[in-house]
C-alpha positions as CSV (number, residue, x, y, z in Angstrom):
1,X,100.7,126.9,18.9
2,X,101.9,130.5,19.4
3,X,103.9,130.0,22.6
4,X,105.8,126.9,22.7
5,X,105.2,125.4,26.1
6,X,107.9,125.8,29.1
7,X,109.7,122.6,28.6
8,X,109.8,122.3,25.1
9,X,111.9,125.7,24.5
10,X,113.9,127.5,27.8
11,X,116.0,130.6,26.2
12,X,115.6,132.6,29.2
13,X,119.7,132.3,29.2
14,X,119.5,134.6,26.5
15,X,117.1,137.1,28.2
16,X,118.6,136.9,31.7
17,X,115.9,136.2,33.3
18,X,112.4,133.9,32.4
19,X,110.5,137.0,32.8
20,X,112.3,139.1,30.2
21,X,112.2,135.7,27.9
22,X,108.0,136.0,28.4
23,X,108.3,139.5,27.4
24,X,109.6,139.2,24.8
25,X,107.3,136.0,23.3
26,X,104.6,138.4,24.7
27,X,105.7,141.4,22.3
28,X,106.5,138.8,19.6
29,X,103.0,137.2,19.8
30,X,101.4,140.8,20.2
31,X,103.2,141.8,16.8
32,X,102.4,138.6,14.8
33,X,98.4,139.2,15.8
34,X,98.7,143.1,14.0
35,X,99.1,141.8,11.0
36,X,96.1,140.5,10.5
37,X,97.2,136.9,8.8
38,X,96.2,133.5,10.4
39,X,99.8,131.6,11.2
40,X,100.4,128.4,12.9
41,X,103.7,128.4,15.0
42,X,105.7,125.2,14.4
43,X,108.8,123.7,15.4
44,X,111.6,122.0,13.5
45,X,114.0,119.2,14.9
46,X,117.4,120.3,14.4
47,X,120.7,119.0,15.4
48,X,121.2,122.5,17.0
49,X,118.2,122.3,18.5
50,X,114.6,123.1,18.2
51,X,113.7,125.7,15.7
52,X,110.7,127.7,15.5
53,X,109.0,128.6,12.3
54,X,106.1,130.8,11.4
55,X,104.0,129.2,8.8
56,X,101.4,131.5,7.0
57,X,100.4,132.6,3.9
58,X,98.9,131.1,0.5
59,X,99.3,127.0,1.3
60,X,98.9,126.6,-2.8
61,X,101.6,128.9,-3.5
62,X,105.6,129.0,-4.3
63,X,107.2,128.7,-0.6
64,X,109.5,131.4,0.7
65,X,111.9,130.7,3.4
66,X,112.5,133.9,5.6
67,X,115.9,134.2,7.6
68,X,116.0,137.0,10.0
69,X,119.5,139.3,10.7
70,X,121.6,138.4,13.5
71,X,119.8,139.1,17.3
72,X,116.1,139.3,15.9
73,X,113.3,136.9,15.1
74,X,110.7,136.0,12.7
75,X,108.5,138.7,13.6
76,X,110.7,141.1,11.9
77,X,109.1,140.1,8.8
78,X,105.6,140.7,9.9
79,X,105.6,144.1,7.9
80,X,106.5,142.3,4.8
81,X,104.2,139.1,5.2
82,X,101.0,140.9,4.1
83,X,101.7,141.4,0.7
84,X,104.0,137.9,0.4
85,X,100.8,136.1,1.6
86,X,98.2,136.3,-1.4
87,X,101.2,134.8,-3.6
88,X,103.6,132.8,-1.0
89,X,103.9,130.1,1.6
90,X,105.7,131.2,4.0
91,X,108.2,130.2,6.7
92,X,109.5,132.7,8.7
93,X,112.1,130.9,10.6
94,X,113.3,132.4,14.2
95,X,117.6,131.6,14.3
96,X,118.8,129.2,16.9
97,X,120.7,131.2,19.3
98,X,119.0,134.3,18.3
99,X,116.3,136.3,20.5
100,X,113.3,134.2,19.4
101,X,111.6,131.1,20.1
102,X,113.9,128.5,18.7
103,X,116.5,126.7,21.0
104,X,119.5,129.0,22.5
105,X,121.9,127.3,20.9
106,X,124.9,129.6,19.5
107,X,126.7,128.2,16.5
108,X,130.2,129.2,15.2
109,X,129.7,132.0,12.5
110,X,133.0,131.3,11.0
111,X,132.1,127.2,9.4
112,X,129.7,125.8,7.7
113,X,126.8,125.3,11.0
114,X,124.2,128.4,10.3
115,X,124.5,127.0,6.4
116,X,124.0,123.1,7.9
117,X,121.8,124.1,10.0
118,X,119.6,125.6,7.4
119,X,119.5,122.6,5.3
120,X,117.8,120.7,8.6
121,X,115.1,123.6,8.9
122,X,114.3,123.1,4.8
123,X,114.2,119.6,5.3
124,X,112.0,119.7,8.4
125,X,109.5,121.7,6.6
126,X,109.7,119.0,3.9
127,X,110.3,121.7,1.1
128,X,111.6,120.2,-2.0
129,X,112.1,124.0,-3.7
130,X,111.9,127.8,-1.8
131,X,113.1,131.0,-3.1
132,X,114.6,133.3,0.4
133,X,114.8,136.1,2.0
């Protein structure tokens, strides 16, 4: 699933409008399709939310865990996923609150949430061991 369906996931809060939210999915699916790597868009159950993940790459190999900066998403790591994915499984995980496809929730940056947080998106994917970016 690429774009997660209407009522699953409604950020347009953080776009202003639902039409800039579906511009930006639409750039964000556009750039994940250049790179040339079959990926399967899931989501994550979260106590903050939903939480959108990118999973591609080499099913067999060591996972990776990707984190995006503050106001970006998971596609900024398309550049970089090409040469992780012979060697990798990855998750490139889009932040809650941030301008991707995970749920709009905004956590306080000063405690422990983005770190507890975390912890539920590792569990979710059922990873016992990642390395991170």
């Amino acid at each position: 699933m690429k774009n997660p369906p209407e009522h699953i996931v409604d950020n347009s809060a953080l776009y202003g409008t639902p039409d800039g939210y579906a511009r930006v999915v639409e750039f964000y699916d556009r750039t994940m399709d250049r790179i040339g790597l079959s990926y399967v868009g899931r989501f994550i159950r979260t106590g903050s939310g939903l939480t959108h993940v990118i999973c591609c790459g080499n099913p067999a190999g060591r996972p990776v865990v990707l984190c995006h900066g503050q106001n970006a998403n998971a596609s900024t790591w398309a550049r970089w996923m090409p040469s992780l994915a012979p060697e990798y499984s990855i998750y490139a995980v889009d932040t809650v609150g941030g301008l991707g496809q995970s749920a709009s929730t905004r956590l306080d940056r000063k405690g422990l949430a983005y770190g507890e947080w975390a912890a539920e998106v590792v569990e979710g994917l059922e990873l016992s061991r990642a390395s991170g970016g």
